[in-house]
N, C-alpha and C positions, 0 to 999 in steps of 0.2 A: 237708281239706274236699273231698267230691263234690259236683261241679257236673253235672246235667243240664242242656244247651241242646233249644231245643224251635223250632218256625216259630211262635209267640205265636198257635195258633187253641184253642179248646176241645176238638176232636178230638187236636190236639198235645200237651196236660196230661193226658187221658185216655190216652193214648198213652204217656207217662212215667209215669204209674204203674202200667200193664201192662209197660212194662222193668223200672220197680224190683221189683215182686213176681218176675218172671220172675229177672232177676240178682242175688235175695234180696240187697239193698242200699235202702237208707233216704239219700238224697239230699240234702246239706244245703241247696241252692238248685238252683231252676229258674228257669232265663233267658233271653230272647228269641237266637236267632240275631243273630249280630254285635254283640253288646252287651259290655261289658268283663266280661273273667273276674276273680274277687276273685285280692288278692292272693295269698292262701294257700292258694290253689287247690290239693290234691294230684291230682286225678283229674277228668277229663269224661267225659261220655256226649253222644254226636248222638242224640237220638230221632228216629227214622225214623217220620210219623205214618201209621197206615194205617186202614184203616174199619174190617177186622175189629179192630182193638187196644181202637179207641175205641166199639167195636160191645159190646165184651164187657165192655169197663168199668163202660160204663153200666147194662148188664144185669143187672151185680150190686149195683150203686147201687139203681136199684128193689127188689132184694130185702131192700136192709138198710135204707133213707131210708124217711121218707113223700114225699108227692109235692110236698109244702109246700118240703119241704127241697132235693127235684131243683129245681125250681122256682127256689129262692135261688139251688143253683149258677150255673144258667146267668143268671139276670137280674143279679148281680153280675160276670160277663164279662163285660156287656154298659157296664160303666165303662169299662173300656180304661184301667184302670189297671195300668200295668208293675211297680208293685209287690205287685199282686194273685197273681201267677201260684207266688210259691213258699208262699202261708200257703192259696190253693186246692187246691193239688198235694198237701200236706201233709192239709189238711182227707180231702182224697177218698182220701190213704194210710191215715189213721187210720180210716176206716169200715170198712175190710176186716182194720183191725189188733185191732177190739176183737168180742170174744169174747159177741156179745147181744147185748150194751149200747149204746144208739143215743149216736152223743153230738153230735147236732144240736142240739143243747137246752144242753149243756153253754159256756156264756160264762163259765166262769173260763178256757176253752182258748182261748189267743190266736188263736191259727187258726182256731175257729168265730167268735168274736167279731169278726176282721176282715172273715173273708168275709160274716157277719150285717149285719154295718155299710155296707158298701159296696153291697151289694142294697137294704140300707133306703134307702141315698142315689140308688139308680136308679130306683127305684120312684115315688119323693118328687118326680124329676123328670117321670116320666113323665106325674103327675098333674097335673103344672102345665102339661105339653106340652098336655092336654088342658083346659085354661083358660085359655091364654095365644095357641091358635093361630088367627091370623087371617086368613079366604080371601077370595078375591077371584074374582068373575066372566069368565071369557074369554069371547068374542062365539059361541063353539060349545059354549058352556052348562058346561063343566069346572069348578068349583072349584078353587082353586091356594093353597097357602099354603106358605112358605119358613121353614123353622127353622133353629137351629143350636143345639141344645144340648151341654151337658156331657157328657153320655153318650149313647151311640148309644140312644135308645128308641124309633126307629119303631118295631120289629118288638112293641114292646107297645102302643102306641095306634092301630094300624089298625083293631084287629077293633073299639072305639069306634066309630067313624066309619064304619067300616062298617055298623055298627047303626046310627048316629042317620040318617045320607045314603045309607042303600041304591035311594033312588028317582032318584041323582044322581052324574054322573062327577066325581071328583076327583082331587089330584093333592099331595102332602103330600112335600115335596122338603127334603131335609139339607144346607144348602152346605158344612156345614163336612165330610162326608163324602163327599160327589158323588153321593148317591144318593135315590130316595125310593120312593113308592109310590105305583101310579095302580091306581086303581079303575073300570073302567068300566060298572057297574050290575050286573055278574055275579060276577065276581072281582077280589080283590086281586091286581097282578104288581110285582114288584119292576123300576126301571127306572133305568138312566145313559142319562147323553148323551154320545156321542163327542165330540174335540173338535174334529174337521171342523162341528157344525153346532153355529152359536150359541145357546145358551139364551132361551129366551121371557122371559125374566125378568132380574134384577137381583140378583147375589148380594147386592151390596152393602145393600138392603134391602127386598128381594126382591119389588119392584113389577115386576107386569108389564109387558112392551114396549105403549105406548099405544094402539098399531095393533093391539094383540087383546084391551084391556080392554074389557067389555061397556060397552054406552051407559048402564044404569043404574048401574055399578056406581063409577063415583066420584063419583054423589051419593048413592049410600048412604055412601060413607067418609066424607065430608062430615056427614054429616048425622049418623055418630057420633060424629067430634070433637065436634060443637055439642054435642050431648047427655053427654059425656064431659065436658065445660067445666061444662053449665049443673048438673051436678048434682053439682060439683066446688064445700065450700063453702070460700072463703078461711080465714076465721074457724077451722075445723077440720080446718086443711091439719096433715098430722103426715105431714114427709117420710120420718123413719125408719122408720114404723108401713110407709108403703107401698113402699119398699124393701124389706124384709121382706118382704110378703106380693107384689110386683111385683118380682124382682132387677132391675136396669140391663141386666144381659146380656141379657136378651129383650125391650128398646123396639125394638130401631132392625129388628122386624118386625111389631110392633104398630100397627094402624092409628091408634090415638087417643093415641100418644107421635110421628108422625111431622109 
């Protein structure tokens, strides 16, 4: 068995399949640094990730994929699934291995079909990121809203929110990643906070510190519980129905579950 180890970025899988073409070798597994080697390991490789490797990767990705397909790769890294990395590796070895023939489309191949699946499961969340996230007013007009999903998908619902509040700064933060993105009426920047300076907020569910919520802005929260209640009917409560389309994981930042 060959084993490529890789640092687990999408530059770094890009990067291993420019060794493997390079050291005309076919890899049986690619696996994060420091992660256990299999047992029946015969052989490793270190990919050393570099720009130009994952530069000219890509390069030839566009010329064999449509852009539907570039698209899937990269929105499917964006699971941060460690078992993703050798049926991806493998997916983007077999583009350059076949002769025409696209096989982005082909789902009997395990390898298109996992990487297929795990992009539709990114996607599916990010839609819901965009119906499920709730902001709140700072007293210097910001919008703030605290998520933590399953997959990393800011970097696909800003340009939303960008569009719907471009007349409006806001501030759309990951606790479960430490990062988010602030908008100030011009541009999206991506932004952390050290941990010399205390967060404005509450990971825990992600209300802001009281001393900088706007004065309007917890009788509006207020006022959407009521209406969340009043139009909530007993008689056709169907817990599983809203489970389903509300998971559990996303109340405890939801203003009308808190």
């Amino acid at each position: 068995m060959l084993v490529y180890t890789f640092d687990l970025t999408l530059d770094g899988v890009l990067s291993a399949v420019f060794d493997a073409y390079f050291r005309h070798q076919q890899p049986d597994m690619l696996i994060g640094e420091g992660e256990q080697i299999p047992l029946f390991c015969e052989e490793t490789w270190q990919v050393v990730t570099t720009e130009e490797k994952a530069s000219r990767v890509w390069a030839g990705l566009e010329k064999h994929v449509s852009k539907e397909a570039l698209k899937l790769l990269m929105v499917s890294w964006l699971s941060e699934e460690k078992a993703l990395s050798t049926p991806l590796f493998h997916y983007i070895y077999k583009v350059f291995g076949t002769k025409g023939a696209s096989i982005e489309r082909n789902f009997s191949d395990p390898d298109v079909l996992c990487v297929t699946n795990t992009a539709r499961r990114v996607m599916h969340e990010q839609l819901r990121m965009k119906q499920f996230i709730r902001f709140q007013k700072a007293k210097d007009g910001t919008y703030l809203a605290v998520v933590s999903p399953d997959n990393d998908v800011l970097p696909l619902i800003t340009d939303h929110f960008q569009d719907r509040f471009n007349d409006q700064p806001w501030l759309i933060y990951d606790a479960k990643r430490r990062y988010g993105y602030y908008y100030n009426g011009k541009v999206v920047i991506r932004i952390t906070f050290t941990d010399d300076i205390p967060l404005p907020f509450s990971l825990d569910d992600g209300k802001l510190n009281e001393e900088l919520l706007s004065e309007n802005d917890q009788l509006f929260q207020d006022l959407w519980r009521t209406y969340f209640k009043a139009i909530c009917i007993k008689e056709r409560m169907n817990p599983k129905k809203q489970l389903s389309d509300m998971p559990r994981r996303y109340w405890k930042y939801m203003t009308e579950k808190q």
